[in-house]
N, C-alpha and C positions, 0 to 999 in steps of 0.2 A: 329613608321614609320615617315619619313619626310615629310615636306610638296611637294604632288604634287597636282599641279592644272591640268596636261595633263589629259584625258577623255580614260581610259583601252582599248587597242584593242580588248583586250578580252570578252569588254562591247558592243560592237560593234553590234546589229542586223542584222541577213542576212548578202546582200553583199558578199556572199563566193566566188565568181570570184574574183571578188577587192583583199579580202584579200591572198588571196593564189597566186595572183601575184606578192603583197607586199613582203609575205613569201619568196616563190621562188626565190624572185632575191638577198634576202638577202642571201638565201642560198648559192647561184651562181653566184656575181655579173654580170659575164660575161654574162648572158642571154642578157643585153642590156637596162635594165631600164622597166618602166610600162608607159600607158600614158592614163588615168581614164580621160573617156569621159560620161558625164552625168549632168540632169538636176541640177538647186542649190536645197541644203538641201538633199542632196544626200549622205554626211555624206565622199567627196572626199577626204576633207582638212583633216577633225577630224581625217578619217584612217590614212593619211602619218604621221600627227603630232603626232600620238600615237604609231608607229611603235616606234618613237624611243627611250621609255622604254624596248622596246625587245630586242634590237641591240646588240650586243657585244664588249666585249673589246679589245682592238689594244696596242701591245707594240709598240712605234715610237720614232725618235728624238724628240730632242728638238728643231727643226727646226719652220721656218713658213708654211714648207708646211706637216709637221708630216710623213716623211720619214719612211717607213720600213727599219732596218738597215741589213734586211737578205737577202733584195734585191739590191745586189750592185752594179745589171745593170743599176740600176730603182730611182738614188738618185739625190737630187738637187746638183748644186754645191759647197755649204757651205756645205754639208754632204760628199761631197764627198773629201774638203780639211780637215774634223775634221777625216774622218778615218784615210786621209793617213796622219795624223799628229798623230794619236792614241788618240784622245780624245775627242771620238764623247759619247754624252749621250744622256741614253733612258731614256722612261717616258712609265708608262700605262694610256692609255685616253679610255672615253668610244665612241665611235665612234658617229655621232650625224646628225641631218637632218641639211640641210645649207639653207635656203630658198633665193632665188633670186627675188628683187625685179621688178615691171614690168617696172619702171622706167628707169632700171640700163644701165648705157652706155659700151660700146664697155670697155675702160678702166677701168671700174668697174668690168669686167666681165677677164678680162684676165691677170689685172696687170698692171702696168708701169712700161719703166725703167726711170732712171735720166740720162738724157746725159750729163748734165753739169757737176754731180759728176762724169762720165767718163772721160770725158774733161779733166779735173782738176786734179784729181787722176792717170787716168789709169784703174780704177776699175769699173767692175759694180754693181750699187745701184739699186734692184728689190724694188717697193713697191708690195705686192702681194694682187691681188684681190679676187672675189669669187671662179674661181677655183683653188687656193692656200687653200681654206678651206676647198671647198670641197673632196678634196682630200683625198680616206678611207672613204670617207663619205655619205649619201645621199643627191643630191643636188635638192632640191623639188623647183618646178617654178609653182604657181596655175595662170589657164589661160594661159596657155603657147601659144593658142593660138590669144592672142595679142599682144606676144613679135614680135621683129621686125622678120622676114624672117632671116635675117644673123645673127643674135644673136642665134638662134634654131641653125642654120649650126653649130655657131661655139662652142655650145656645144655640140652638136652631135658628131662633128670631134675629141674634145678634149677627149669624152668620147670615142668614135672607138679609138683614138691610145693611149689614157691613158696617155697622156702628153700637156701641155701648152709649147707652143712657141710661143714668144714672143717679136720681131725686128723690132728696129728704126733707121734709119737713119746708116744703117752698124753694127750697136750695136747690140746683141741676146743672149738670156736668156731663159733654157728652164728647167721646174719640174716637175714630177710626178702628175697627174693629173688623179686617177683613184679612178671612182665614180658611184652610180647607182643614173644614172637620171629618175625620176619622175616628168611628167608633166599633170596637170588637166586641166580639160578644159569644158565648157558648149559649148555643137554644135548649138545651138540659137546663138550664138554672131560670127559663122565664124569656120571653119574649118583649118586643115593643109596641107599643100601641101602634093598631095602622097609620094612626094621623101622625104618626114620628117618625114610621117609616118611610113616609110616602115621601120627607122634608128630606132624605136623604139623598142627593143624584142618584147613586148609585147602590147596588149591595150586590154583595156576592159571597156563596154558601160555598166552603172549606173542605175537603176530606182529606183522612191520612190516605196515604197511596197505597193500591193494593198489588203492585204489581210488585214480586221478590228482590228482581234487581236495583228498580228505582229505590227501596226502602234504604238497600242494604249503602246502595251510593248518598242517600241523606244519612246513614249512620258515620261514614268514613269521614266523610266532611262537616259532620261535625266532630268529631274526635281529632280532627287534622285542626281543624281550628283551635280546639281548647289548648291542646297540645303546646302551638306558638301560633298566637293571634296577628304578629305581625307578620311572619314570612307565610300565613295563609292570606294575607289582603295583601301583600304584593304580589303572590301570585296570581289575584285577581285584580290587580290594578288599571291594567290594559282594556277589561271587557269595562269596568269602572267607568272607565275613563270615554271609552266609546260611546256607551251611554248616556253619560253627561253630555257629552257634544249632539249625541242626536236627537237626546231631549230639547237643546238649544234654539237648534234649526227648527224642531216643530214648533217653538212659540213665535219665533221668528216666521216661518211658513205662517201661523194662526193670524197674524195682523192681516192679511192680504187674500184669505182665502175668499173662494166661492162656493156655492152653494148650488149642487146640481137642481134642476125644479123636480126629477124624480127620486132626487133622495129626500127632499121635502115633502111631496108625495107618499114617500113610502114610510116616513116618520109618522105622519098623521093616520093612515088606514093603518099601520101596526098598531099603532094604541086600541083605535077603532075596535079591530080584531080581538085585539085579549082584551076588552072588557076595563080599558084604563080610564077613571075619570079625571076630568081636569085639564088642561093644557100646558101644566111643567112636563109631563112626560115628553111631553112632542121636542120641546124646547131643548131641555134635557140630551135629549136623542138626538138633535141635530149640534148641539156644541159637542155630546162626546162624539158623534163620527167624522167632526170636523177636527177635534184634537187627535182622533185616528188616524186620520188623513195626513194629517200633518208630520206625524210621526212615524210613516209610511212615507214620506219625502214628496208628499203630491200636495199642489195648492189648491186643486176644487176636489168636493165632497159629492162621494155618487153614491147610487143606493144602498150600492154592495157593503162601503162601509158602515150604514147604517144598518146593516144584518148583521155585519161583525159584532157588535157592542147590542145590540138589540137587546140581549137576552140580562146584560149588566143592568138597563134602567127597567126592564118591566116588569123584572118579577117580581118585587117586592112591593108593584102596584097594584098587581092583575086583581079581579074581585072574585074569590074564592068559598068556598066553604072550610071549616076549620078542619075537617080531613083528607081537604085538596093537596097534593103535590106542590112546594110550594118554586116550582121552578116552569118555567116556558120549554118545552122538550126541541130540541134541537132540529132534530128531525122536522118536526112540525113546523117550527120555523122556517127552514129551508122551505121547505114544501110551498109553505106560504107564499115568500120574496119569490120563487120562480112562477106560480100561478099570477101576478101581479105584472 
């Protein structure tokens, strides 16, 4: 095997909320991204970063922004002058997490263009930034919640319409920009505005485990890992490996599914119920209990699934007061879906 230093998803203890939000949105990009709220040592980072041994692979150009050539609504403009000159080339890449640093400035994050190579030429010269990479890809920001306010907008915006645009001074440049954001965050150090959280598909709050034996098995496996990082990921290779295949089958399952009319139903009175406004919730709700479903090996989506995941889109919508419980109690839930 070759060398990996990354830590197995599949070595991963607990956490099953976290992971299966990960899962799901790779399944579905479209859900909206995850936004893993929880104490440090929490094992936030390790999940995203380990996701992306699962991922799959993408045919694209040869572009800087890795174009799909089968979507030829959806190309940069150098893709779109190489078709219609007939000599646009692909490439197979493994799709891969992008991390944004907290540092990064507006122009770091969108691109530049060169006015004076306008000027001069005629032409325009895009230098492209992180969401030119991220693009196809996962674009992971830990502590998102100390990025600036308008930095979050404006990868939120880029991610809702799936494209970067990008104008200076009359001049404008715009490429495919579609990606699942993943942001982490510790709520000790400040929280998100609701209008940013709400842009999120998903969120899901984090604890260290309190039970003795669980801990003491995330201590072993991690000390097994650091130890020798390759012969602890081939001995996770197998469950690895499973996983990828059944992640497969669920986006494969995703093209062809259906839509029980009671789990659509029960999509819309659960908003109803907790106090959710707006109509992403509902949406939301029904693409992740259909990438549930899918990943569950079933092609139609019934209610039950959308109880499973219920509790991953609505909390972080529910309307609250600022010393509400900021989760949907489970129990309650249940309670709910069977009175229904």
């Amino acid at each position: 095997m070759g060398s990996r230093t990354g830590f197995p998803f599949t070595a991963i203890v607990g956490q099953n909320e976290m992971k299966n939000a990960l899962i799901l949105n790779v399944i579905n990009p479209s859900i909206g991204g995850v936004l893993i709220r929880g104490e440090k040592g929490t094992a936030k980072s390790t999940a995203v970063r380990s996701l992306a041994e699962l991922l799959p692979q993408r045919t694209v150009s040869k572009c800087p922004f890795h174009c799909v050539v089968s979507q030829q609504d959806d190309l940069c403009p150098y893709c779109m002058e190489s078709l219609e000159s007939g000599k646009i080339e692909e490439e197979t890449v493994n799709m891969r997490v992008v991390e944004l640093p907290l540092s990064a400035t507006e122009d770091r994050v969108t691109g530049t263009l060169d006015l004076e190579h306008a000027l001069k030429t005629g032409k325009r010269k895009f230098e492209p930034g992180v969401l030119a990479k991220a693009n196809g890809n996962i674009l992971y920001v830990d502590e998102v919640n100390l990025l600036d306010d308008h930095l979050v907008d404006l990868l939120l915006d880029a991610a809702a319409m799936g494209r970067n645009y990008v104008e200076r001074e009359g001049v404008s440049f715009s490429h495919p920009s579609k990606f699942i954001l993943i942001g982490t965050m510790n709520p000790e150090e400040g929280d998100l505005r609701p209008q940013l959280l709400d842009r999120f598909g998903m969120a899901v709050d984090v604890k260290s485990e309190k039970d003795v034996e669980t801990r003491i098995e995330v201590i072993k496996r991690r000390l097994e890992f650091e130890k020798d990082p390759d012969a602890f990921n081939d001995k996770y290779e197998e469950e690895q490996e499973i996983l990828r295949k059944r992640m497969d089958t669920a986006k494969s399952l995703l093209k062809e599914m259906k839509i029980d009319d009671e789990a659509m139903r029960t999509a819309v009175e659960a908003s109803l119920y907790f106090g959710v406004d707006g109509h992403r919730a509902d949406i939301t709700l029904l693409k992740s209990a259909s990438a549930y479903a899918a990943f569950y090996g079933r092609g139609k989506t019934i209610r039950e699934d959308v109880a499973s995941i219920a509790n991953l889109v609505l909390t972080h919508r529910m309307r609250r007061n600022p010393f509400q419980e900021s989760s949907i109690d489970a129990e309650e839930l249940n309670k709910w879906i069977k009175s229904i």
